[in-house]
C-alpha positions in Angstrom: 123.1 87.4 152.0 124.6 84.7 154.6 127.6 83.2 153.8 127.6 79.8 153.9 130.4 77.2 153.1 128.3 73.6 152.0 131.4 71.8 153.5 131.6 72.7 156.6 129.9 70.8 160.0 126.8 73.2 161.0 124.7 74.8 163.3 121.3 76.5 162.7 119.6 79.0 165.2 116.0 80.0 164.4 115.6 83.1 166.4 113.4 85.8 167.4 115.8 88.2 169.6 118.6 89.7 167.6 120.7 91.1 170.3 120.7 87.4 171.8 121.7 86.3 168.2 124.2 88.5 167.9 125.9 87.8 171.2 125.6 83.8 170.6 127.2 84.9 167.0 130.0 86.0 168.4 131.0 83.1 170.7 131.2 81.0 167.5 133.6 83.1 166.0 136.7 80.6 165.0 134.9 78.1 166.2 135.4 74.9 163.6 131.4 74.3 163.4 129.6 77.2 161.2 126.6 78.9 163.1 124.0 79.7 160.7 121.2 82.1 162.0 118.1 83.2 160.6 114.9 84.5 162.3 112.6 83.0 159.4 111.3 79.0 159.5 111.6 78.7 155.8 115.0 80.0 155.7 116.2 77.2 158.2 114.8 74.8 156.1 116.0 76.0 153.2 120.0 75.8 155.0 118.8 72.1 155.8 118.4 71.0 152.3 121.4 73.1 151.6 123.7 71.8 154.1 122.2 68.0 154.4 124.1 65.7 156.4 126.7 68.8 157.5 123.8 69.9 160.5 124.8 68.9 163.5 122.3 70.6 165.6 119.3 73.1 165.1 118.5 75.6 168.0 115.5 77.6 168.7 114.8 80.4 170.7 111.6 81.6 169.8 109.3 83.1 172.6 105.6 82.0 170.5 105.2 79.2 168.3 102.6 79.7 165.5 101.3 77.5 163.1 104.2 78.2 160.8 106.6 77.0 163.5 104.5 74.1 164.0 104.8 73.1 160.2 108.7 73.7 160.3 108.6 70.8 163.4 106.7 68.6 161.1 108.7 69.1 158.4 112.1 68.5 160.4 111.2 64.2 160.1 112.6 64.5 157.0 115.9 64.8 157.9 115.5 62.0 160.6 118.3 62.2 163.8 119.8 66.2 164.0 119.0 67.0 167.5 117.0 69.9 168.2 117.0 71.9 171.4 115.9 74.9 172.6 116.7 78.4 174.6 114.0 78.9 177.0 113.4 79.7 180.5 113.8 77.4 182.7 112.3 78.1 186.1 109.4 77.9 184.2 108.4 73.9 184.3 105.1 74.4 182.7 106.7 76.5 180.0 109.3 73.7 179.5 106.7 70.9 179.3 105.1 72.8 176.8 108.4 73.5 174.4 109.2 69.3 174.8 105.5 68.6 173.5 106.7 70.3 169.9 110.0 67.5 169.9 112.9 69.4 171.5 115.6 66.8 172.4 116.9 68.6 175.4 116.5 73.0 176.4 119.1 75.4 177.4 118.6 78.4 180.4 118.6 81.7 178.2 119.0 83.2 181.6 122.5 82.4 181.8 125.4 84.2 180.6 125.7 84.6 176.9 129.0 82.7 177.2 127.7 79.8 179.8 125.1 79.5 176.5 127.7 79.0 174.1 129.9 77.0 176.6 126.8 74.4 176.7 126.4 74.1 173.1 129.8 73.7 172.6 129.6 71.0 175.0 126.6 69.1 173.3 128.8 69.0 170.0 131.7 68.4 171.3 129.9 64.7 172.2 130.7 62.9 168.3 129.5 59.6 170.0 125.8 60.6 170.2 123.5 58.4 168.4 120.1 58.0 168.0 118.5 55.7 170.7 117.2 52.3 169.6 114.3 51.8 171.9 114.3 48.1 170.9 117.2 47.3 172.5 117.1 49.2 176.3 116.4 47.0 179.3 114.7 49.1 182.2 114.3 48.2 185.9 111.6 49.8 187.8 111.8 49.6 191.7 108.6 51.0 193.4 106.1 49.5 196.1 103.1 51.2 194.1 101.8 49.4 191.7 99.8 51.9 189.9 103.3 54.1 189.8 104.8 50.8 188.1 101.7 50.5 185.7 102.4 54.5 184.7 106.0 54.4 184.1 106.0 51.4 182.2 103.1 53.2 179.7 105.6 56.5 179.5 108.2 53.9 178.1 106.0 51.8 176.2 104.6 54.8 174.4 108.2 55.6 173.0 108.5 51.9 172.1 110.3 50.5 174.6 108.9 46.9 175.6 111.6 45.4 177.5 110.4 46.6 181.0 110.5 44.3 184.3 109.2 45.9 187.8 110.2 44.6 191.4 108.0 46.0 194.5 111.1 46.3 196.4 115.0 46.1 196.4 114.8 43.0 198.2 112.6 41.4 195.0 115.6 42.8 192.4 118.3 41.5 195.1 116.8 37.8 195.1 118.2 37.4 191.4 119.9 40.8 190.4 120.2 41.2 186.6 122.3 44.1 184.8 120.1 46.7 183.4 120.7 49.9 181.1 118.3 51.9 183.2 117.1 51.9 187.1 114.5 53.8 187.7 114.2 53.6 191.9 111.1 55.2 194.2 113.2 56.1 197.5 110.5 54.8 199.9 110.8 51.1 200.1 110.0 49.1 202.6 112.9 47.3 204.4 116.0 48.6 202.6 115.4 52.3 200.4 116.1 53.5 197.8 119.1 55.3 198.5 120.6 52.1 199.8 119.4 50.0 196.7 121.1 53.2 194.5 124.1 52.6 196.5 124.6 48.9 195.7 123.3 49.6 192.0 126.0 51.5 191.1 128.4 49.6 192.7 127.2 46.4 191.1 126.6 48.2 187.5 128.6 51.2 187.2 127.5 51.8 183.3 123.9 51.9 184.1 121.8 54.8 184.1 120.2 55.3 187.4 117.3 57.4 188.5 115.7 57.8 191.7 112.0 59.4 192.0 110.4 60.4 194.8 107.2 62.8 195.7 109.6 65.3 197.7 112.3 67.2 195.9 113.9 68.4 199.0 117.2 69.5 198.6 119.3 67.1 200.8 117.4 64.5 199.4 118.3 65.3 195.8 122.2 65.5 197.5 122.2 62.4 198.8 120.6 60.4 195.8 123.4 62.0 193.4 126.0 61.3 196.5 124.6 57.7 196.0 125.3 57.3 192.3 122.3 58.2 190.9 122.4 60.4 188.0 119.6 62.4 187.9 116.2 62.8 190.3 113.0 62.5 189.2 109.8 64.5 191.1 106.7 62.3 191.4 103.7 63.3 189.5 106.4 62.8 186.6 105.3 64.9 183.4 105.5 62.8 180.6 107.5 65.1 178.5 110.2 66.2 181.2 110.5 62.2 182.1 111.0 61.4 178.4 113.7 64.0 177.5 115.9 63.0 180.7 115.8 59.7 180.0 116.0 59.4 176.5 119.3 62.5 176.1 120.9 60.6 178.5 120.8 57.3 177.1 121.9 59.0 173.5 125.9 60.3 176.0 
């Protein structure tokens, strides 16, 4: 029988490995946050009618979803905002696309150290000012010379309800009559001044924004110099839908 105190701030992990279970049990101990665990859906959702408004996050580290894992995603609307994240492998971008489809919020490397796991979702809780995101109010500046990349991105935002999108074919365009943004998303081949530039005066200009630079290469100097820029994350051109979304949409929630 699992002991469980209704009072106290709460995590669940639905799991499929015990030794992992075990070892993630154990980095919780005297921790002020209860970790629940359970290898059965129904049981989880059993704790979150139990528990209610105590959950502060749900994990899952399951290696095969079947239907039954499925119905415990649909029935996890009901309980609206508790983030929900995964422990998956993550040199494995198909496998990670796949997992975000079913409505994981953000995924965690179960390749790492046992303690590097608990370390990271310590970390995630330890952030009390993460709120749900209200797509109604984010302004988003795309800067890309493609239009049919324009036409894309705004679609991937537009499909999570975010209308208030404006695009500029280059930095010059934004420069003429700069306006402050919550998100940049910036292509790093423009013509005249790139990308990296523009990122450069960006974040010197709005140094709360989030910025994001995309590009078809993902060489690794590159990547450097974008984040050596101000830019807080990279994003790899075809963009997946899913990976796109979760970036964007856990960072805007810190």
């Amino acid at each position: 029988m699992m002991d469980i105190n209704l009072n106290t701030e709460s995590v669940i992990h639905v799991f499929d490995n015990k030794d992992l279970a075990e070892n993630l049990g154990a980095q919780f101990v005297d921790y002020p946050i209860q970790l629940l665990e359970t290898s059965d859906f129904d049981e989880a959702l059993e704790l979150l009618s139990e528990l209610k408004n105590k959950v502060r996050l749900i994990i899952v580290s399951v290696e095969k979803f079947s239907n039954h894992s499925i119905e415990f995603f649909k029935q996890l609307k009901v309980y609206g905002t508790i983030p929900i994240i995964t422990l998956t492998d993550t040199s494995n971008s198909e496998n990670v696309k796949n997992l975000l489809r079913y409505g994981f919020n953000d995924y965690i490397s179960n390749q790492q150290e046992i303690a590097k796991i608990g370390s990271d979702i310590k970390e995630l809780l330890s952030n009390r000012n993460v709120k749900p995101v209200n797509p109604d109010y984010i302004k988003v500046a795309v800067i890309d010379d493609d239009n049919l990349q324009l036409k894309i991105i705004q679609t991937l935002f537009m499909g999570r309800g975010v209308n208030n999108i404006e695009t500029f074919l280059s930095a010059e365009e934004f420069l003429s009559d700069p306006a402050p943004f919550d998100v940049f998303l910036v292509d790093v081949v423009l013509n005249k001044m790139s990308g990296l530039q523009l990122v450069a005066k960006l974040r010197q200009m709005y140094a709360a924004a989030l910025i994001f630079v995309i590009s078809s290469v993902d060489d690794v100097r590159l990547i450097a110099s974008a984040f050596n820029n101000g830019a807080d994350d990279f994003l790899k051109k075809p963009i997946e839908r899913e990976i796109f979304i979760s970036k964007i949409f856990n960072k805007l929630k810190n």
